[in-house]
TIGUMAR-304382 format. One record per residue: x, y, z of N, C-alpha, C in turn; residue in three letters. Coordinates in steps of 0.02 Angstrom, whole numbers, plus 50000, padded with zeros to 5 digits. Each point is the difference from the previous one (the first is absolute). Example, Ala and Ser with C-alpha at 12.3 -4.5 7.8 and 13.67 -1.06 7.14 Angstrom:
2
506604971650390499555005950000500455006050000ALA 499825005349964500425005950003499615005550037SER 
REM end
This chain:
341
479105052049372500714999249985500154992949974UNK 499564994950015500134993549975499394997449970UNK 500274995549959499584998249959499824993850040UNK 499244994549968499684996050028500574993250008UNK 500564998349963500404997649991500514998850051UNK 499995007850015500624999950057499774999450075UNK 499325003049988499724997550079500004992250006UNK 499574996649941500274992050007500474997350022UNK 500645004149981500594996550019500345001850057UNK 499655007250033500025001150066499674993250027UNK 499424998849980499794996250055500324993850004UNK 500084996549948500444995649985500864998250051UNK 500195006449991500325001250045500285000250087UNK 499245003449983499914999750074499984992150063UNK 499904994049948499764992450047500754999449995UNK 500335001350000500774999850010500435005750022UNK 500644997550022500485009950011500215000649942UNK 499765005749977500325002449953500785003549976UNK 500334999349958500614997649981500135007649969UNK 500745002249980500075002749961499605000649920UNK 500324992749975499634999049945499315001850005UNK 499565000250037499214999249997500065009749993UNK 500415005050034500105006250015500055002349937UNK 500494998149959500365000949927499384998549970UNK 499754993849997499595001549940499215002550007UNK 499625002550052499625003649989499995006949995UNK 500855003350026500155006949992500115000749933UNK 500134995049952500244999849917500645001650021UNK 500384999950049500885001449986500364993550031UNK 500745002949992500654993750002499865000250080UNK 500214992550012500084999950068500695002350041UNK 500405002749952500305005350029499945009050028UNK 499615000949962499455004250021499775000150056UNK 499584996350003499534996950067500604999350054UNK 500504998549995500465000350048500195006150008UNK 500375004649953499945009350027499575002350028UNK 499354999049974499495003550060499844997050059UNK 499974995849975499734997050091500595001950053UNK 500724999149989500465000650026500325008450005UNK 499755005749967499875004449985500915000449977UNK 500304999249933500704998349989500115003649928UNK 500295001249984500105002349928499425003749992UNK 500155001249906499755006849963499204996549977UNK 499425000450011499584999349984499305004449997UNK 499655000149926499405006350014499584999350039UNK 499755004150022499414999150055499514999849981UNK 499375000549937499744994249995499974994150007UNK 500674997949946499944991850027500334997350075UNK 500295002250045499935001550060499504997650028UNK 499385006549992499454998150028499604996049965UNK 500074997349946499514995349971500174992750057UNK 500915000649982500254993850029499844999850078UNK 499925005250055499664998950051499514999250029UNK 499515002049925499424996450013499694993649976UNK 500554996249972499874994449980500254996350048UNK 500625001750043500114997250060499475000650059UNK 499455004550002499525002150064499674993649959UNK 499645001049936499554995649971500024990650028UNK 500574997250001500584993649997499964999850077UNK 500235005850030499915000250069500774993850006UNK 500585004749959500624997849984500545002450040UNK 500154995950052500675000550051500434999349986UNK 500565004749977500684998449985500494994450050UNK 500254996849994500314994950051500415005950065UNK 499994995550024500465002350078500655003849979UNK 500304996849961500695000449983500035009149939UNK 499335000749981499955003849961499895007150039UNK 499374997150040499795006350057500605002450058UNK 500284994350015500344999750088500645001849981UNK 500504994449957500455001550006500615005549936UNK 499555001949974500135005149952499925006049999UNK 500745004450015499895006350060499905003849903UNK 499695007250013499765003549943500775004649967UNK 499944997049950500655004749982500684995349976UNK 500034993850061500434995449999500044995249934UNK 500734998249982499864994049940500174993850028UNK 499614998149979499894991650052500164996149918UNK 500454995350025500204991849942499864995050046UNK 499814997549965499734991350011500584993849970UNK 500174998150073500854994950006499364993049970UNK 500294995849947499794991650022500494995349992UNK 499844997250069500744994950014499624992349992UNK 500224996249961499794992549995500134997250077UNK 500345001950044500024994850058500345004550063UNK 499865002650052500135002750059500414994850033UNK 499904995149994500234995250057500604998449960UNK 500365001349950500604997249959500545006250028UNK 500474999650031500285005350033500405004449952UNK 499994998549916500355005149962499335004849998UNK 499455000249988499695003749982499765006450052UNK 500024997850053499875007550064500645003749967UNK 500494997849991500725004449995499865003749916UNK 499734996749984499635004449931499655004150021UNK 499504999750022499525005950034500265005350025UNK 500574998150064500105003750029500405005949962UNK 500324998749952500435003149951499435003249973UNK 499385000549993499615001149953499735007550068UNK 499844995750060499625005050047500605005749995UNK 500664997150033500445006350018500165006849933UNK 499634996149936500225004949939499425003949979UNK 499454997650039499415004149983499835005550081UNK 500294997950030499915004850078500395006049987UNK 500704998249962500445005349989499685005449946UNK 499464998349964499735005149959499255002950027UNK 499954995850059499245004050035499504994549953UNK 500114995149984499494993849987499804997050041UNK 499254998049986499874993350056499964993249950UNK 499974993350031500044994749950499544995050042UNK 499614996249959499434995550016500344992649999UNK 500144994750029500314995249988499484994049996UNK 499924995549915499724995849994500214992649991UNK 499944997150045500244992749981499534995449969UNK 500484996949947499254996949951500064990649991UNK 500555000850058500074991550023500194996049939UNK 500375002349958500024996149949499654997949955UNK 499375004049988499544997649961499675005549957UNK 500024997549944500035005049948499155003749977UNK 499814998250033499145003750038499825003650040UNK 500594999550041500005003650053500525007149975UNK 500464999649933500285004449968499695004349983UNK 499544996349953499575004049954499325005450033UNK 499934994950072499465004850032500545005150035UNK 500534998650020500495007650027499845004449966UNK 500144998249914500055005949961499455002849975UNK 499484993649994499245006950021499965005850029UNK 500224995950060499815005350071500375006849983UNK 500674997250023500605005050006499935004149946UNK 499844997149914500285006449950499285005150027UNK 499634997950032499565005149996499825004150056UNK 500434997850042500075004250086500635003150008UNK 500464997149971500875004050008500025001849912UNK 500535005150027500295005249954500624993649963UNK 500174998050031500564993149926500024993250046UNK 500194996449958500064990750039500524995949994UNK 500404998850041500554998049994499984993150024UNK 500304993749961499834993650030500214993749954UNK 499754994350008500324995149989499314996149968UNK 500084998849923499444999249986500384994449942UNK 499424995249971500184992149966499845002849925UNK 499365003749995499494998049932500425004949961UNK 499874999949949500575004749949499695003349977UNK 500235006749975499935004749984499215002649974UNK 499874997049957499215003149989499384997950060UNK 500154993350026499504997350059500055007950049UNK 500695001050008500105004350053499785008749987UNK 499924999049912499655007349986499165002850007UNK 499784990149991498955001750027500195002150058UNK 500344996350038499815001850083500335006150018UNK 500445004449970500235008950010499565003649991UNK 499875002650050499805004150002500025008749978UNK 500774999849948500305007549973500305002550054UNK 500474997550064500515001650033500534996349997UNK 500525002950010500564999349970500124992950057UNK 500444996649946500004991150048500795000049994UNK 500464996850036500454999649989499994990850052UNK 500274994549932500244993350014500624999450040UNK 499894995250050500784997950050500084993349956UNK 500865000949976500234993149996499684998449935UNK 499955002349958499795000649921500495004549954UNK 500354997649942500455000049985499705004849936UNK 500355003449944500085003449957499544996949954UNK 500304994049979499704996049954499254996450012UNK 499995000750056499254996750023499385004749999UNK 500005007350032499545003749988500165006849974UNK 499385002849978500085007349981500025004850050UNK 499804998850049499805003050056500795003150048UNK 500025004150041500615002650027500154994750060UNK 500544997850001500104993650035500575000250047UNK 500174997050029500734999850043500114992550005UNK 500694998850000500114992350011500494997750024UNK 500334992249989500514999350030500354998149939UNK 500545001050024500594996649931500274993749996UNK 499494995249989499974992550020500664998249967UNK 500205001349944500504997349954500895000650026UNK 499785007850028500705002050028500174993950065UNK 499445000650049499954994350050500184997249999UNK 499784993749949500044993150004500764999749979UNK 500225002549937500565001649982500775000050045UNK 499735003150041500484999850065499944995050056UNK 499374998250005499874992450047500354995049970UNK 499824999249942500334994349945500805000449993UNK 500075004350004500735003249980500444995050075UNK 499795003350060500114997950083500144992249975UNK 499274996449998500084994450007500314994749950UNK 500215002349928500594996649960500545000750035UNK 500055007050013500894998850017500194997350073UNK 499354999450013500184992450078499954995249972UNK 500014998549923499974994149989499384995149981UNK 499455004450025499434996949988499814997749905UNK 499784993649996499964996149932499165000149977UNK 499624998150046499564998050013499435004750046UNK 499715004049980499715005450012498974999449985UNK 499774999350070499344999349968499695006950044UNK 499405002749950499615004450037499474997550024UNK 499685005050076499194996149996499655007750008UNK 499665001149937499795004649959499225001050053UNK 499895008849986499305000450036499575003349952UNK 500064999849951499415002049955499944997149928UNK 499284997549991499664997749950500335003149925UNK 500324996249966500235000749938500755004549992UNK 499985001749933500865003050006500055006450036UNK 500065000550069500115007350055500815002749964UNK 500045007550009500805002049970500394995150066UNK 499884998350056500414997050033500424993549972UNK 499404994049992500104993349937500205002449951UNK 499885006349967500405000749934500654999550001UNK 500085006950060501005002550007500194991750022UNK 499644995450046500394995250024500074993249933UNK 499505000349944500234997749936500655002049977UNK 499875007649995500605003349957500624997350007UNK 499935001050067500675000150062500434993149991UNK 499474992849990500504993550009500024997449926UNK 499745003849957500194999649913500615005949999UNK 500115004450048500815004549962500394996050058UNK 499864995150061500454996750024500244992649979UNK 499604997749952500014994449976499764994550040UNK 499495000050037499514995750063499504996849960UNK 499814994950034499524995649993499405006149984UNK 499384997949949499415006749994499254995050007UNK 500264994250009499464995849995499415003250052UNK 499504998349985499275004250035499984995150091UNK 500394994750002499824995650060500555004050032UNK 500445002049986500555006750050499345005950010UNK 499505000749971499755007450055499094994550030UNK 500145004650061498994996550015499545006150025UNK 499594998349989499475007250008499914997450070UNK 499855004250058499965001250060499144998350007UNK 499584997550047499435001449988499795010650053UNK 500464999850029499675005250035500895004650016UNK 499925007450015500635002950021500085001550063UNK 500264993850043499784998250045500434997750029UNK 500504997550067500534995350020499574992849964UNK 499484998950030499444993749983500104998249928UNK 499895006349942500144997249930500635002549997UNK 500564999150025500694998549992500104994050036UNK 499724997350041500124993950016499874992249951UNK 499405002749992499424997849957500434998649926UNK 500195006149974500584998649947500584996149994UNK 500245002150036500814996550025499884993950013UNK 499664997750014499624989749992499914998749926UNK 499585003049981500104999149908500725000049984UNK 500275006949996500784997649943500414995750037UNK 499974997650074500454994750027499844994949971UNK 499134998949985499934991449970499994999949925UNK 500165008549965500104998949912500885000950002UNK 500205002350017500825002650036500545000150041UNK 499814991150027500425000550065500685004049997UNK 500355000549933500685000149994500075007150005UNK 499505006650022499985005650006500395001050044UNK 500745004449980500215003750053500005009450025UNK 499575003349968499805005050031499245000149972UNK 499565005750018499325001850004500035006150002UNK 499525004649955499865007449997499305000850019UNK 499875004750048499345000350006499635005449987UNK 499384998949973499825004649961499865007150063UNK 499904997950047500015005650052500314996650070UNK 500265006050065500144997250059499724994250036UNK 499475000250006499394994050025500154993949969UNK 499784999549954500124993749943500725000150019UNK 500585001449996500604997650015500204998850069UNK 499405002650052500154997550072499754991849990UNK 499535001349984499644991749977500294995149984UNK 500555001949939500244995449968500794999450044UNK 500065003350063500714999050041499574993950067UNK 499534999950008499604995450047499844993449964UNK 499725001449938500104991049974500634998049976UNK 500535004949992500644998049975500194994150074UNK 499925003850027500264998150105499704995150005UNK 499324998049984499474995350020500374994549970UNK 500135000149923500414994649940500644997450042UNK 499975003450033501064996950034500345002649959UNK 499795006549964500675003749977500195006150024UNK 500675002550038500065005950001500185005649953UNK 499745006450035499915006449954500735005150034UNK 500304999649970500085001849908500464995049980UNK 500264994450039500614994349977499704996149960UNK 499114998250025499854994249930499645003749958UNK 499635005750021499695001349956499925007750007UNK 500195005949979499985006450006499345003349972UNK 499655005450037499375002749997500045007149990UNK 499745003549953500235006049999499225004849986UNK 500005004750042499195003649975500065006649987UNK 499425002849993500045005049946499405005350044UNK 500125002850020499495006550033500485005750054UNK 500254995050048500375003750064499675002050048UNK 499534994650026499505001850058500534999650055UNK 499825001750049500575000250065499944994750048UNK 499544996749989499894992350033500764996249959UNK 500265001649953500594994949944500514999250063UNK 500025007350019500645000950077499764994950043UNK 499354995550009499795000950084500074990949978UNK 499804997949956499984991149959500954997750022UNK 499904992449989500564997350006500134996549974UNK 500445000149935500545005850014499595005449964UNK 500405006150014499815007849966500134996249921UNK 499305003149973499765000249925500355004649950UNK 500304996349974500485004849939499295004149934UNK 500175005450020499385001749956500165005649928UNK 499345001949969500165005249951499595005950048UNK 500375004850021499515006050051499485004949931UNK 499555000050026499705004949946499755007350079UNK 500285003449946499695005750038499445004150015UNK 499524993850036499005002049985499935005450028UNK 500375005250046499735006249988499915003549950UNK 500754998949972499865005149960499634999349931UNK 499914992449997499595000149933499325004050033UNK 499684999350050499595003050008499605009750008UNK 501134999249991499835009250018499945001649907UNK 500254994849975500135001749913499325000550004UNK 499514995250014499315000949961499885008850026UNK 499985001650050499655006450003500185006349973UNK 500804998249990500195004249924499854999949955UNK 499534991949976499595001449929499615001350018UNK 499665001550040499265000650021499975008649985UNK 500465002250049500145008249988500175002149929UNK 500494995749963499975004149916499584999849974UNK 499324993750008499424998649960499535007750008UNK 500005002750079499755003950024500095006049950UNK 500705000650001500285005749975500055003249934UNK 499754991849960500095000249936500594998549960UNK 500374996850030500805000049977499884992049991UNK 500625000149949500094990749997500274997050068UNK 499764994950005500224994750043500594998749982UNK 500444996150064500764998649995499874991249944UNK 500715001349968499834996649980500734994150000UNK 499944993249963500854996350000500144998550077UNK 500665001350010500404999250053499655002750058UNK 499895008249998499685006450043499634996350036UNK 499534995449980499434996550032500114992349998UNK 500504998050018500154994050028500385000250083UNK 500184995650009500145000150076500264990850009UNK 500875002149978500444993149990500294997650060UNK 499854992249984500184997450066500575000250034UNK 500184998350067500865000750003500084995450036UNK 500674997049972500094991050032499985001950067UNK 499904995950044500244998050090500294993250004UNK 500475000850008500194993450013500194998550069UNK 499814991550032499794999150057500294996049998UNK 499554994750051500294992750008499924993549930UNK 499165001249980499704995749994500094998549906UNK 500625003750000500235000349910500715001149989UNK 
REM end
C-alpha cells in the first residue's frame, strides 16, 4: 500500500509525535480530511477513510485530548479566542458567547492567547481543525488569517466592515465616543486628552479625532498617549505622560474601564480632584466603575450580547445564509453617567 517513500517518512515520523500535518501528507489528503476520519464527522469515502487510518496506525498518530475527550459525536463544537481572561470585559464576552451556544445544544472550547499574536495563530491551527467554526479576537489581517484556516467558518470579535472580509461583529466605536464627547463639552470641558490602548489609528482614536475636529478642540497628537498595557497600571502609567505634555487637561477619555481607573488614581496622586479638576470618563462598563471612587462615568457596551451576535454568525455560516451585516452586527455603546464625568 505504500511506497518506499512513505515508509521513510513513517519512520521519519515516528522520532517525533506525529502531527496532523505528518497524517495529511502521507494519506495524500487535506488535513481536513484527516480530521473527519479520525474524528469519525462528516461525509467522507471509505477508502480514503481507511487509507487515512492507516496512515494514522503507521504515525502511531494521537489526536489531542481535546479532540478524543472532549468532543461528544454528533456535537458542533466552536473554538472562543480571547486575548486576555484576566481583563474583566472579556469573560462577559464569552459568557455571551457560552450562553448562545448552550441554547442551540453547542459545546465551546475557550482559548486564551495572552495577547500574543502566536499564540493566535497557533489557536487557529488547532481549533480550525478540531471545531466545526472559530470565533475570536485575532490582530493579523485577513490573508495571514486565511494560511492558518483551516475551511471553517471564522467569525472576528470587534472587527469592523471595512477591516475584514470575514463575518464579524463589533462595536460602534464612533456612535460611542460621539456621545462621551458630546457629555463632556457640554460640561464645559475645553481641553480633552485620551490615553489610547492600541497601537496605531484603532476606530476608537479615530471617532475620538473625528469627535474634537466637529467640536472645534485642540487635535494636537500630545492631547492623546498610547497606554503601555490595558491595565489600571497602563492607565496610571499614561495619565503621568499627558499630565507632564498637558498639565492644562481638564477631562480624560479612556480607551477602556481599567485605563480610566488608572488615570482617576494618578489624577488623586497629582493633588487633583476627579471630576472638579480633572474629569475621567471610560468606555467598556465593567461593574467594578460602580465599586471605584467616585463611580466611573462610562460608555456601557453590551459584551453579552456581542457575544451572542457572534454565534448567530456562526449559525448563518452553518446554514449557508449571509452573515448580519451594518448596524445588525454592531452592539452601541450607552452613556452611564456617574460621578467621575
Amino acid at each position: 500500500m505504500w511506497t518506499d517513500n512513505q515508509r521513510a517518512e513513517r519512520s521519519d515520523g515516528a522520532r517525533r509525535r506525529a502531527t496532523i500535518h505528518d497524517v495529511a501528507r502521507l494519506a495524500g489528503v487535506s488535513r481536513q480530511t484527516v480530521s473527519r476520519a479520525v474524528n469519525d464527522k462528516g461525509e467522507i469515502d471509505p477508502g480514503t477513510k481507511e487509507r487515512v487510518l492507516e496512515a494514522a496506525r503507521l504515525l502511531d498518530y494521537r489526536p489531542s485530548r481535546f479532540a478524543r475527550g472532549l468532543v461528544q459525536k454528533g456535537a458542533v463544537t466552536a473554538g472562543l479566542v480571547i486575548p486576555d481572561l484576566r481583563n474583566p470585559f472579556f469573560p462577559e464576552v464569552a459568557a455571551g458567547v457560552l450562553e448562545a451556544a448552550e441554547q442551540r445544544g453547542w459545546q465551546v472550547v475557550v482559548w486564551d492567547s495572552r495577547i500574543d499574536e502566536a499564540r493566535e495563530r497557533e489557536a487557529l491551527d488547532v481549533l480550525s481543525h478540531q471545531a466545526d467554526a472559530v470565533v475570536g479576537y485575532f490582530k493579523d489581517p485577513d490573508d495571514v488569517l486565511t494560511r492558518h484556516l483551516g475551511g471553517v467558518p471564522l467569525v472576528l470579535l470587534e472587527r469592523g466592515p471595512q477591516q475584514t472580509r470575514f463575518a464579524a461583529v463589533g462595536i460602534d466605536a464612533a456612535t460611542g465616543v460621539e456621545r462621551g464627547m458630546n457629555h463632556l463639552f457640554h460640561a464645559g470641558h475645553r481641553r480633552i486628552g485620551m490615553l489610547d490602548g492600541v497601537h496605531g489609528p484603532g476606530p476608537r482614536r479615530q471617532a475620538f479625532l473625528e469627535q474634537t475636529r466637529r467640536l472645534g478642540l485642540p487635535v494636537d497628537e500630545d492631547w492623546i498617549v498610547m497606554c503601555p498595557e490595558h491595565s489600571v497600571a497602563g492607565g496610571e502609567a499614561g495619565m503621568e505622560r499627558l499630565l507632564a505634555q498637558r498639565p492644562e487637561v481638564t477631562a480624560v477619555f479612556g480607551f477602556n474601564d481599567l485605563i480610566a481607573v488608572g488615570a482617576m488614581r494618578t489624577a488623586r496622586r497629582s493633588g487633583r480632584s476627579v471630576p472638579d479638576d480633572v474629569a475621567v470618563l471610560g468606555f467598556d462598563g465593567l461593574s467594578l466603575g460602580e465599586l471605584v471612587e467616585p463611580a466611573l462615568t462610562t460608555l456601557h457596551i453590551d459584551k453579552r450580547q456581542l457575544g451572542r451576535l457572534a454565534v448567530e454568525q456562526v449559525a448563518r455560516l452553518r446554514a449557508g445564509e449571509e452573515p448580519l451585516r451594518g448596524a445588525e452586527a454592531w452592539v452601541t455603546p450607552e452613556l452611564v453617567v456617574r460621578d467621575s464625568a
